[in-house]
N, CA, C and O atoms as a Tripos MOL2 file, in Angstrom:
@<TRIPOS>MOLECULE
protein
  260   259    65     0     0
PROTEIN
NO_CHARGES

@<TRIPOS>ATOM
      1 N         103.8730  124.3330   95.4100 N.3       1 UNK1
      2 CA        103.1070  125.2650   94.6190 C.3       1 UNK1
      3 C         102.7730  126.4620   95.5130 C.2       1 UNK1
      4 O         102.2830  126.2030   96.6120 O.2       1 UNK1
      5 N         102.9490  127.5620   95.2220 N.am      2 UNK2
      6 CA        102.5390  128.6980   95.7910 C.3       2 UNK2
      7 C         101.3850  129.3810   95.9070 C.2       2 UNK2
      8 O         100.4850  128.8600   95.2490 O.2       2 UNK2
      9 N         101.1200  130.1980   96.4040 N.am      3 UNK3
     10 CA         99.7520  130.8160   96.1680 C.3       3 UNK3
     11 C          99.7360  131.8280   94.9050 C.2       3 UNK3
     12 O          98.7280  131.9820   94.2160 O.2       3 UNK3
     13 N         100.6770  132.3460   94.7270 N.am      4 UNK4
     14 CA        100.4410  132.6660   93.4110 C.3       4 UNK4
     15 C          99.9500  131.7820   92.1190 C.2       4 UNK4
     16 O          99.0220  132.2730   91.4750 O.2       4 UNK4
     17 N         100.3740  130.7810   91.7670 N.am      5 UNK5
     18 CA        100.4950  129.5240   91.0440 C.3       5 UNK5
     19 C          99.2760  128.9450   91.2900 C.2       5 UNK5
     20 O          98.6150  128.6170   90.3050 O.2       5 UNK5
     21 N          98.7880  128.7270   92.4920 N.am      6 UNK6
     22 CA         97.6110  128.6950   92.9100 C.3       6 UNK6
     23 C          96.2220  129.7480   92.3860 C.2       6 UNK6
     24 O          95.2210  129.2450   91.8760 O.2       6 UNK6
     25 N          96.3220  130.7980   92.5410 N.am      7 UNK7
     26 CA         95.1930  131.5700   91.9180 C.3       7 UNK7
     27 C          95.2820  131.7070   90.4880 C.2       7 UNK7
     28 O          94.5180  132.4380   89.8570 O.2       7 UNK7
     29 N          96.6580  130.6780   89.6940 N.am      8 UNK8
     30 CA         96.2790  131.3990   88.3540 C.3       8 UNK8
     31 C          95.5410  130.1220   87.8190 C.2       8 UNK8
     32 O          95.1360  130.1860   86.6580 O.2       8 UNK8
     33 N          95.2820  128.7860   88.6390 N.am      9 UNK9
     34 CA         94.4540  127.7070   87.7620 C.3       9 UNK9
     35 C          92.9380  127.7770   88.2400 C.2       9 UNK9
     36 O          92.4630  128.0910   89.3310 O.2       9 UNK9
     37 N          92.3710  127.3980   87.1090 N.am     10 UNK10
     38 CA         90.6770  127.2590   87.0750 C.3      10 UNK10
     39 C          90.0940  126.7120   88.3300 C.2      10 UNK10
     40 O          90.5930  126.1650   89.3130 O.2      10 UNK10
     41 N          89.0020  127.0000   88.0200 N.am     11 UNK11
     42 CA         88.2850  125.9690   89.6390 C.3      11 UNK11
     43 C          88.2770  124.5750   88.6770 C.2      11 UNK11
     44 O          88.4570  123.8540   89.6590 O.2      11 UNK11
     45 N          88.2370  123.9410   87.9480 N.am     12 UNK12
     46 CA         88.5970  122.6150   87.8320 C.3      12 UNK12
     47 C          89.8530  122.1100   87.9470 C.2      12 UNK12
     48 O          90.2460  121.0780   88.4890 O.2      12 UNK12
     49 N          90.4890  123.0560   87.3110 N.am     13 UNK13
     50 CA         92.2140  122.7020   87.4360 C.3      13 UNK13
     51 C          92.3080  122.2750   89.2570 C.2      13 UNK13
     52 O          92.6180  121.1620   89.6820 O.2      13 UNK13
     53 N          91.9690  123.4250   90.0670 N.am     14 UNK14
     54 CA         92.1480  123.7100   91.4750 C.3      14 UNK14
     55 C          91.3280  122.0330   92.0610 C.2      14 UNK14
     56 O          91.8880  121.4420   92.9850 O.2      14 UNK14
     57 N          90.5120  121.6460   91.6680 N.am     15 UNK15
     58 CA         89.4970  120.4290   92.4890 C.3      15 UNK15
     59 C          90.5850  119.3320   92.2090 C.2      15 UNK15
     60 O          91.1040  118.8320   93.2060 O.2      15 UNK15
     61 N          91.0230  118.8650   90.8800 N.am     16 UNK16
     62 CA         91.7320  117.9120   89.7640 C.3      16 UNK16
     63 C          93.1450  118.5380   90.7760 C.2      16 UNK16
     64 O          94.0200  117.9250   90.1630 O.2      16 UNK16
     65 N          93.7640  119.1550   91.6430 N.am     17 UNK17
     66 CA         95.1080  119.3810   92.1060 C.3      17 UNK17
     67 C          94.3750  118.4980   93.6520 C.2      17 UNK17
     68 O          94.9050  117.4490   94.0180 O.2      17 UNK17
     69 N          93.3520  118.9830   94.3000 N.am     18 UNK18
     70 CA         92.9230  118.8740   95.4520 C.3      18 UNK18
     71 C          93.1630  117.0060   95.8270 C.2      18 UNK18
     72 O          93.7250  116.3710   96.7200 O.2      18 UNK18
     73 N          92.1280  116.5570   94.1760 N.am     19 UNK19
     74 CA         91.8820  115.2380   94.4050 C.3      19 UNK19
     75 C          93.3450  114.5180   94.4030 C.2      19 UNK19
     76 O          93.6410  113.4280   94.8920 O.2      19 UNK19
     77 N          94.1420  115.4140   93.7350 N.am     20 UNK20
     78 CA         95.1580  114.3530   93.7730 C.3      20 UNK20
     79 C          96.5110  114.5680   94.4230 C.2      20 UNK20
     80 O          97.5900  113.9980   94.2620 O.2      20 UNK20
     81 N          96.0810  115.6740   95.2930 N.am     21 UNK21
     82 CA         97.3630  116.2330   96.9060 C.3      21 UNK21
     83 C          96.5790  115.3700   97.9000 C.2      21 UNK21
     84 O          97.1170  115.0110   98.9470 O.2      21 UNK21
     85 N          95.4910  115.0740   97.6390 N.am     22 UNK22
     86 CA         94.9840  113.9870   99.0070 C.3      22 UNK22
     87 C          95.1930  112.5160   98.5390 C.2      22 UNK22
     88 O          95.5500  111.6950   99.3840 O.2      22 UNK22
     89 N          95.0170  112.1710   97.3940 N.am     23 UNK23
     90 CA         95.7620  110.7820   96.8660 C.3      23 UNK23
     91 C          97.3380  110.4230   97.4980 C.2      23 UNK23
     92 O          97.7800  109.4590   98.1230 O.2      23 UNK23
     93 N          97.8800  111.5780   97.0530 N.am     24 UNK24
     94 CA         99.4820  111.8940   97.4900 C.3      24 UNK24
     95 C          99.7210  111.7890   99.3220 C.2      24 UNK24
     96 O         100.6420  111.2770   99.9570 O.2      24 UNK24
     97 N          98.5560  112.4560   99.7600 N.am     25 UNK25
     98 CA         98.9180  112.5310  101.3920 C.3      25 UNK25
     99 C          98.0510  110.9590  101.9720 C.2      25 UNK25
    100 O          98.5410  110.5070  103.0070 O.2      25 UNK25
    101 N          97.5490  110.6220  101.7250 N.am     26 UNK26
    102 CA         96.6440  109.0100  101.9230 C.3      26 UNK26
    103 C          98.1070  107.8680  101.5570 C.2      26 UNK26
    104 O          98.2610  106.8790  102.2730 O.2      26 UNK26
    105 N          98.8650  108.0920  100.6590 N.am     27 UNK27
    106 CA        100.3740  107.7030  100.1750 C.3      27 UNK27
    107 C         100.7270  107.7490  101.2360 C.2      27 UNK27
    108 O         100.6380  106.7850  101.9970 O.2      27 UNK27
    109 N         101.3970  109.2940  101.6800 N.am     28 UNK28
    110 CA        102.5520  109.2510  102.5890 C.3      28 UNK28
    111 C         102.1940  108.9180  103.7210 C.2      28 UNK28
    112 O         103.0730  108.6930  104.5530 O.2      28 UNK28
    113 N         100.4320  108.7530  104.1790 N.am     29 UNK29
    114 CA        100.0750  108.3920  105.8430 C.3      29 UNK29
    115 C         100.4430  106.8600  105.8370 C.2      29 UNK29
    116 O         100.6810  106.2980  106.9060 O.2      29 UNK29
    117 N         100.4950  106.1520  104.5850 N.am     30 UNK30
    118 CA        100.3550  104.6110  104.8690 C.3      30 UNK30
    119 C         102.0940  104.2270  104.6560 C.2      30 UNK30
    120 O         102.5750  103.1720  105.0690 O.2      30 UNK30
    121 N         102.9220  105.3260  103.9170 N.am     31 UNK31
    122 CA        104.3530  104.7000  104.2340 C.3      31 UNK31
    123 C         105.0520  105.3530  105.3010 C.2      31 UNK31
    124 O         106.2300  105.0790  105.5290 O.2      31 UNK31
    125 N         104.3540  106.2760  106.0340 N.am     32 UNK32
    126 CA        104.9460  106.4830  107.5560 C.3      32 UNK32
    127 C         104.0340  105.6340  108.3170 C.2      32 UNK32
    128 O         104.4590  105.7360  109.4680 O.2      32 UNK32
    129 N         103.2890  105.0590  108.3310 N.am     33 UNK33
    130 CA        102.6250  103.8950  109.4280 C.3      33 UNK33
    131 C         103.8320  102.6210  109.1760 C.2      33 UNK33
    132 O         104.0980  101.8280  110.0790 O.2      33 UNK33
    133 N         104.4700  102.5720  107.8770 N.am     34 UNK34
    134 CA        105.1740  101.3610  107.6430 C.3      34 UNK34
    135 C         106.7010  101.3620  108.0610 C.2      34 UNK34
    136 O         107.4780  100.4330  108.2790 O.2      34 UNK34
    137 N         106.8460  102.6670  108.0940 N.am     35 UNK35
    138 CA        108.2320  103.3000  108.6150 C.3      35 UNK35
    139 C         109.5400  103.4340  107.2840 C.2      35 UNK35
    140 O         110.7690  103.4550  107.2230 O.2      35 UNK35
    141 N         108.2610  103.5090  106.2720 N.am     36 UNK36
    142 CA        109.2510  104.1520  104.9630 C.3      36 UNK36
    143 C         109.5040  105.5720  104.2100 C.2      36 UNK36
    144 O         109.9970  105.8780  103.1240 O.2      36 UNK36
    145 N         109.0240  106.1810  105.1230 N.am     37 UNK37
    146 CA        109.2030  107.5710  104.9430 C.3      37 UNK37
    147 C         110.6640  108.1020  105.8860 C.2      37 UNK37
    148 O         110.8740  108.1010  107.0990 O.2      37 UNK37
    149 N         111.5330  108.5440  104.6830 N.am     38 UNK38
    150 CA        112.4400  109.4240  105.2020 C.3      38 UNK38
    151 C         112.2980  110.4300  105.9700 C.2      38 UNK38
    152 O         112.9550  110.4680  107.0100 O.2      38 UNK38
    153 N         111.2950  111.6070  105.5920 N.am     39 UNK39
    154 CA        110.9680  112.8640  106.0490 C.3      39 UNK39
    155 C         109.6720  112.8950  106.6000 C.2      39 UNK39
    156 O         108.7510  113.0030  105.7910 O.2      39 UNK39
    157 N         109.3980  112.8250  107.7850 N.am     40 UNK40
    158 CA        108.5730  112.5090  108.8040 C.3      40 UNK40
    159 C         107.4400  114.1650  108.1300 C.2      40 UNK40
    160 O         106.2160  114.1920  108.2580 O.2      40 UNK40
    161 N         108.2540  115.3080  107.4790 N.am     41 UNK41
    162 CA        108.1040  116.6830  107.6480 C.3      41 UNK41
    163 C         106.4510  116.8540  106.0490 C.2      41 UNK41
    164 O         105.4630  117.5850  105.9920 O.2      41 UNK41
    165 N         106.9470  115.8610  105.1830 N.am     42 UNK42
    166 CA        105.7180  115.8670  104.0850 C.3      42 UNK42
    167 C         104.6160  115.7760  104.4220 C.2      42 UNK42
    168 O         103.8080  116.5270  103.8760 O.2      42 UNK42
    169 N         104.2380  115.0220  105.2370 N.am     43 UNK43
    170 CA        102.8200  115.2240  105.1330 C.3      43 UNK43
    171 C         102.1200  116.7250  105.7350 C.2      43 UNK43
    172 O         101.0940  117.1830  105.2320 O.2      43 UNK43
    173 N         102.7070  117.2700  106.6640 N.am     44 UNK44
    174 CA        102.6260  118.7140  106.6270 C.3      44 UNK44
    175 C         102.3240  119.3770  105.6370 C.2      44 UNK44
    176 O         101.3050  120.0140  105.3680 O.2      44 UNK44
    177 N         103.7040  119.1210  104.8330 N.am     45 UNK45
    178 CA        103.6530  119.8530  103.8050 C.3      45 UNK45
    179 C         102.3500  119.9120  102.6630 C.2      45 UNK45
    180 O         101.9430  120.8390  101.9630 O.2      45 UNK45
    181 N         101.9000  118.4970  102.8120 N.am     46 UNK46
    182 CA        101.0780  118.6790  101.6050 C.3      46 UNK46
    183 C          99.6300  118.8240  102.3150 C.2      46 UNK46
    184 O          98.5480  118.9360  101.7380 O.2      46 UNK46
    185 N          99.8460  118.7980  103.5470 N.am     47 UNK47
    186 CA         98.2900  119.4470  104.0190 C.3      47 UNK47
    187 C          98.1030  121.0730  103.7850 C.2      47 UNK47
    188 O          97.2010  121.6420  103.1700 O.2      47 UNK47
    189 N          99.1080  121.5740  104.3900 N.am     48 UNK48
    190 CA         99.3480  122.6400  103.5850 C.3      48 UNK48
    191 C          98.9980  122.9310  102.4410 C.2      48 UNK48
    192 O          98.8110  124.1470  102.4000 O.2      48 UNK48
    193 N          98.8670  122.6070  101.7830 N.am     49 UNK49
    194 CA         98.8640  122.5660  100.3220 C.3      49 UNK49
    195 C          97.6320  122.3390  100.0820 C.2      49 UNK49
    196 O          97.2870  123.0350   99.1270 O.2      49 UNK49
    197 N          96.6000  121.5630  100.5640 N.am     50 UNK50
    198 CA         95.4490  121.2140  100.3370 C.3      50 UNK50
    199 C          94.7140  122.3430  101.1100 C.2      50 UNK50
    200 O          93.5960  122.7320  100.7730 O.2      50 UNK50
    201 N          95.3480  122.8080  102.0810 N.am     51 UNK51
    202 CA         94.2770  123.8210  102.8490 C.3      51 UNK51
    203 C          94.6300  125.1330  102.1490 C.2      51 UNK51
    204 O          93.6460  125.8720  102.1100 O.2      51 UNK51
    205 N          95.6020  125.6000  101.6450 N.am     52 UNK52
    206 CA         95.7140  126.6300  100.4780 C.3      52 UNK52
    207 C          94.9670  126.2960   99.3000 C.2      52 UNK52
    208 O          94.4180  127.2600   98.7680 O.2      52 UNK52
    209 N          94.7870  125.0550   98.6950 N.am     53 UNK53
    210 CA         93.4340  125.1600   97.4650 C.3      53 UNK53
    211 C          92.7450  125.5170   97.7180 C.2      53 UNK53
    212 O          92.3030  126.5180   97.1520 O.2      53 UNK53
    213 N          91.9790  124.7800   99.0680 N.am     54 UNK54
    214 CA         90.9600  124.7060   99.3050 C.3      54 UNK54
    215 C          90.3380  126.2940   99.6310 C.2      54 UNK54
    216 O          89.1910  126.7300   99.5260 O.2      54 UNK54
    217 N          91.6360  126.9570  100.0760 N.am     55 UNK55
    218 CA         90.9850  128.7050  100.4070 C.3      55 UNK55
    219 C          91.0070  129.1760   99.9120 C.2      55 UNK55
    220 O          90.4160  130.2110  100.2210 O.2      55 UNK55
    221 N          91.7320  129.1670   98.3410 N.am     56 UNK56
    222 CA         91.1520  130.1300   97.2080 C.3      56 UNK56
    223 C          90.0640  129.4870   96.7280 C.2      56 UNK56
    224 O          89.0680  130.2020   96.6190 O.2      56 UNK56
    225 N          89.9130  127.9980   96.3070 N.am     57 UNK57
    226 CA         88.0730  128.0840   96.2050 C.3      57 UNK57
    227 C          87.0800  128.9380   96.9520 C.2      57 UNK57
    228 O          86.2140  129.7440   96.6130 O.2      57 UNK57
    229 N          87.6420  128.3420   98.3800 N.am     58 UNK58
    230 CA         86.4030  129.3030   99.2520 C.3      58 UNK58
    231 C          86.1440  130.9000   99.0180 C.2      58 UNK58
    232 O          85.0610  131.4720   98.8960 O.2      58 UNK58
    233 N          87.8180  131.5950   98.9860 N.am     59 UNK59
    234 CA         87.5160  132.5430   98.3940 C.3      59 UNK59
    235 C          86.9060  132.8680   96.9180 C.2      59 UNK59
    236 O          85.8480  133.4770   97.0760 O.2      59 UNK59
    237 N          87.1500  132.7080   95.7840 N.am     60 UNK60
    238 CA         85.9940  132.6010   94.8310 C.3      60 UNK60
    239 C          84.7990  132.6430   94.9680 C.2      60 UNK60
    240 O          84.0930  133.5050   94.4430 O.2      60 UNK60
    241 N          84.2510  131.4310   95.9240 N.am     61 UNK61
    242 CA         83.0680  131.3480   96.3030 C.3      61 UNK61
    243 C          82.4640  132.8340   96.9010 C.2      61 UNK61
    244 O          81.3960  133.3640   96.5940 O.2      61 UNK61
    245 N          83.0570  133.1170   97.4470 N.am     62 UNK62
    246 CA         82.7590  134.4600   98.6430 C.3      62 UNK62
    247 C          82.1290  134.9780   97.7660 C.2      62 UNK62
    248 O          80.9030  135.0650   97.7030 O.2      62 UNK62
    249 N          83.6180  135.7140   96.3370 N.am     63 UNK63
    250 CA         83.2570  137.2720   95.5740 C.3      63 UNK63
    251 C          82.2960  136.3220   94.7460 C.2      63 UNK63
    252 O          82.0080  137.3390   94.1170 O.2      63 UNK63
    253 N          81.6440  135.4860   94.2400 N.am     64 UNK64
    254 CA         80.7030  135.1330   93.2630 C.3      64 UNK64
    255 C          79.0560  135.1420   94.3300 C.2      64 UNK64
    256 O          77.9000  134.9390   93.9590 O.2      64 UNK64
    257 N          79.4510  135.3720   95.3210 N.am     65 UNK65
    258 CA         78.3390  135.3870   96.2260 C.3      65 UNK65
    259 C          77.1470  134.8410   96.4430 C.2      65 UNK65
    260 O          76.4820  135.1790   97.4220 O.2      65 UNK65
@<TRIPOS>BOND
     1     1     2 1
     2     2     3 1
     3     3     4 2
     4     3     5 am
     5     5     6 1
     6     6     7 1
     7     7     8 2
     8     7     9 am
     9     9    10 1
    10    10    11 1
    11    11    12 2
    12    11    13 am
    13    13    14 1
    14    14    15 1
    15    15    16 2
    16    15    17 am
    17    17    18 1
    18    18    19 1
    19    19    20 2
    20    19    21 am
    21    21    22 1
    22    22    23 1
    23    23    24 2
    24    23    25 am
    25    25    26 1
    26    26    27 1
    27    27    28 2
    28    27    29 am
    29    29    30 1
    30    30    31 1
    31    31    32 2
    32    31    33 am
    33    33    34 1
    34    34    35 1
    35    35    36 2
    36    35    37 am
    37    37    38 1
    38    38    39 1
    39    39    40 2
    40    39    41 am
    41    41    42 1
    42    42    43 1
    43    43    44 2
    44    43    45 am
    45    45    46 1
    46    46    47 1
    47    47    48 2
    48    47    49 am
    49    49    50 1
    50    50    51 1
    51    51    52 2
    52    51    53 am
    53    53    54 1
    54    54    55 1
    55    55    56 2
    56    55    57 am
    57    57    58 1
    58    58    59 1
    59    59    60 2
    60    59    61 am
    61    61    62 1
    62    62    63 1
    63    63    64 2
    64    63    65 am
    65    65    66 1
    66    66    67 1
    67    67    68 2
    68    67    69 am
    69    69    70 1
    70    70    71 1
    71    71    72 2
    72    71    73 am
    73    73    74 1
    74    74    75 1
    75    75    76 2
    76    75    77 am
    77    77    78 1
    78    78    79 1
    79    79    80 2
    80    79    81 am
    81    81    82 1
    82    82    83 1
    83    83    84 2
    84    83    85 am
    85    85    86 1
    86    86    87 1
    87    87    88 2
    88    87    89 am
    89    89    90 1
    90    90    91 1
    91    91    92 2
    92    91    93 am
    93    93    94 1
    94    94    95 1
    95    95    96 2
    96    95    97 am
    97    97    98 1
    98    98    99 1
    99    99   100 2
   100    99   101 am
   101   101   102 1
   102   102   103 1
   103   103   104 2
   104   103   105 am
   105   105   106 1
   106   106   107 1
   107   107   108 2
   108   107   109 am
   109   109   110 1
   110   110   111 1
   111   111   112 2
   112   111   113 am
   113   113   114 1
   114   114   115 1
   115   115   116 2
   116   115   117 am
   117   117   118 1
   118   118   119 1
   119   119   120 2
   120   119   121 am
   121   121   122 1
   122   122   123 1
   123   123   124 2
   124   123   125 am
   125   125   126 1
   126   126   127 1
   127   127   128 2
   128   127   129 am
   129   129   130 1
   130   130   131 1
   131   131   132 2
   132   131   133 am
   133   133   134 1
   134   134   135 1
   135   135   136 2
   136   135   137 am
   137   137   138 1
   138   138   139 1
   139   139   140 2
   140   139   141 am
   141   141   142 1
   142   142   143 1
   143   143   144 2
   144   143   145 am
   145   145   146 1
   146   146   147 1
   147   147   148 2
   148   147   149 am
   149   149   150 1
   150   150   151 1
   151   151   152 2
   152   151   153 am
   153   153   154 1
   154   154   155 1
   155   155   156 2
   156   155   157 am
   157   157   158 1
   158   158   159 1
   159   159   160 2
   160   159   161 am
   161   161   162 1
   162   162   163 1
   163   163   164 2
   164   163   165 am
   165   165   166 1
   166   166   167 1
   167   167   168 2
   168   167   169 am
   169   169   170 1
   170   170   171 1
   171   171   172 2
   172   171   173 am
   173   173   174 1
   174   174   175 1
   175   175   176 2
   176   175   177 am
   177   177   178 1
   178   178   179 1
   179   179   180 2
   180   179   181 am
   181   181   182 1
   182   182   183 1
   183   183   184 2
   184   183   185 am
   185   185   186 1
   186   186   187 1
   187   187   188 2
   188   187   189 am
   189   189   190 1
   190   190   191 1
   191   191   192 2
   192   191   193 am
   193   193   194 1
   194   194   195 1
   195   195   196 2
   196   195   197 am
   197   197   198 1
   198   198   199 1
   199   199   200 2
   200   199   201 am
   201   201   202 1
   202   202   203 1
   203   203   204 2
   204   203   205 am
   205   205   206 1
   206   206   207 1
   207   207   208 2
   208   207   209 am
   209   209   210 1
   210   210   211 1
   211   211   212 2
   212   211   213 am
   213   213   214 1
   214   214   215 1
   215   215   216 2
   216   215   217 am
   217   217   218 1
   218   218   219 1
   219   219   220 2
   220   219   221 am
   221   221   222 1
   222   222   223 1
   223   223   224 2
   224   223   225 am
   225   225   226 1
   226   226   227 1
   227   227   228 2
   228   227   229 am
   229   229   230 1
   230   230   231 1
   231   231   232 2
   232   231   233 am
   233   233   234 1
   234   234   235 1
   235   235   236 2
   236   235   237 am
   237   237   238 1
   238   238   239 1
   239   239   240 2
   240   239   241 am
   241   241   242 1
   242   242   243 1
   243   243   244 2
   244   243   245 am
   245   245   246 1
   246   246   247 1
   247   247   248 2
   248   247   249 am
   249   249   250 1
   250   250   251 1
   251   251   252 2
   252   251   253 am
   253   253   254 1
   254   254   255 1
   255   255   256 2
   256   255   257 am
   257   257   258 1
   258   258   259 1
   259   259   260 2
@<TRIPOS>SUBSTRUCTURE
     1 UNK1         2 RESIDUE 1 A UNK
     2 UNK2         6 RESIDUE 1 A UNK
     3 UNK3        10 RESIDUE 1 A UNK
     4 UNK4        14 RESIDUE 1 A UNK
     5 UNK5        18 RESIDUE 1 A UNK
     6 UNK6        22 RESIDUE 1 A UNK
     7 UNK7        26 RESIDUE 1 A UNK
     8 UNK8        30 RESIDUE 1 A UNK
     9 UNK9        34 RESIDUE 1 A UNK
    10 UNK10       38 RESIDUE 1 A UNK
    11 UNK11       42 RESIDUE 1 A UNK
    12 UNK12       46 RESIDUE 1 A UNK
    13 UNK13       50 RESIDUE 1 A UNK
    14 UNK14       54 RESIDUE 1 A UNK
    15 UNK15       58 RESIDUE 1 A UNK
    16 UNK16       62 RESIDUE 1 A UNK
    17 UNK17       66 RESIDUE 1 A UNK
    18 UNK18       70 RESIDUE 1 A UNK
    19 UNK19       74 RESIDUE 1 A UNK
    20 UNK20       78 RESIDUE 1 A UNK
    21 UNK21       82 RESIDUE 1 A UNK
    22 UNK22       86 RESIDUE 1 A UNK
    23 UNK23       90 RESIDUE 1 A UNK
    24 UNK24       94 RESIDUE 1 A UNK
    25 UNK25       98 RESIDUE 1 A UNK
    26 UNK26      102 RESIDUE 1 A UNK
    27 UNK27      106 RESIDUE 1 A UNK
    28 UNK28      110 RESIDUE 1 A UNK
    29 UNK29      114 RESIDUE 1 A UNK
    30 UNK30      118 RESIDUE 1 A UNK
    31 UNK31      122 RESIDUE 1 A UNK
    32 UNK32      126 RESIDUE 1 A UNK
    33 UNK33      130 RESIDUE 1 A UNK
    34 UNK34      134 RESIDUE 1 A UNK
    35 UNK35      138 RESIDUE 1 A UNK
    36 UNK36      142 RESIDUE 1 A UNK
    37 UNK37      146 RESIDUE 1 A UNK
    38 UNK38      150 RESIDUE 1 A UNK
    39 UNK39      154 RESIDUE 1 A UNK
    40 UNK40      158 RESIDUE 1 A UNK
    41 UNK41      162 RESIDUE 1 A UNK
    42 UNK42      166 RESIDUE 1 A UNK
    43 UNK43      170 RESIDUE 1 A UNK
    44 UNK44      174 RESIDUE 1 A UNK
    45 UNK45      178 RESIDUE 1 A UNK
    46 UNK46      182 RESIDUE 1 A UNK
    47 UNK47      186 RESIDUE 1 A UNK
    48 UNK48      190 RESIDUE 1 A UNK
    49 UNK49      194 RESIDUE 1 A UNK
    50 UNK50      198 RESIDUE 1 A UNK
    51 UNK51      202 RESIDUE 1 A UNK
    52 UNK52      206 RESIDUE 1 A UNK
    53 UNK53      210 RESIDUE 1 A UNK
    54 UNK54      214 RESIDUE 1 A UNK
    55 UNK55      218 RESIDUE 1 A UNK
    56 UNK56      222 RESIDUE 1 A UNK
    57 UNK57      226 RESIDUE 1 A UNK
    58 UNK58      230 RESIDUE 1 A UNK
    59 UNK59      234 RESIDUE 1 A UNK
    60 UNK60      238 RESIDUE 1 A UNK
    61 UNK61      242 RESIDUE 1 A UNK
    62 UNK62      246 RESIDUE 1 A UNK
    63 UNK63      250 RESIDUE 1 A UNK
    64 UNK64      254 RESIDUE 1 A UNK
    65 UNK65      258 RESIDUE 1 A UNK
């Protein structure tokens, strides 16, 4: 998901993506501890991803002041 794609959902939409890219990355930490992860490279990815929600909330937050 991009940051564009990103600023066009609600702040609930945005929390309801958050809760469930960390469901998804709590997943991939326990099947690379097991050694069933192909791509060592996802969980990156979806931290990524969680720290981009998380900064257009923050931003929101800012301009609502």
């Amino acid at each position: 998901m991009d940051i564009g794609e990103i600023r066009a959902l609600t702040d609930q939409q945005l929390l309801e993506e958050i809760e469930k890219t960390q469901k998804e990355l709590m997943n991939l930490r326990f099947r690379a501890a097991t050694n069933q992860l192909p791509d060592t490279n996802v969980p990156r990815t979806v931290r990524k991803s969680i720290a981009r929600l998380k900064t257009v909330i923050r931003e929101r937050q800012l301009v609502e002041g």
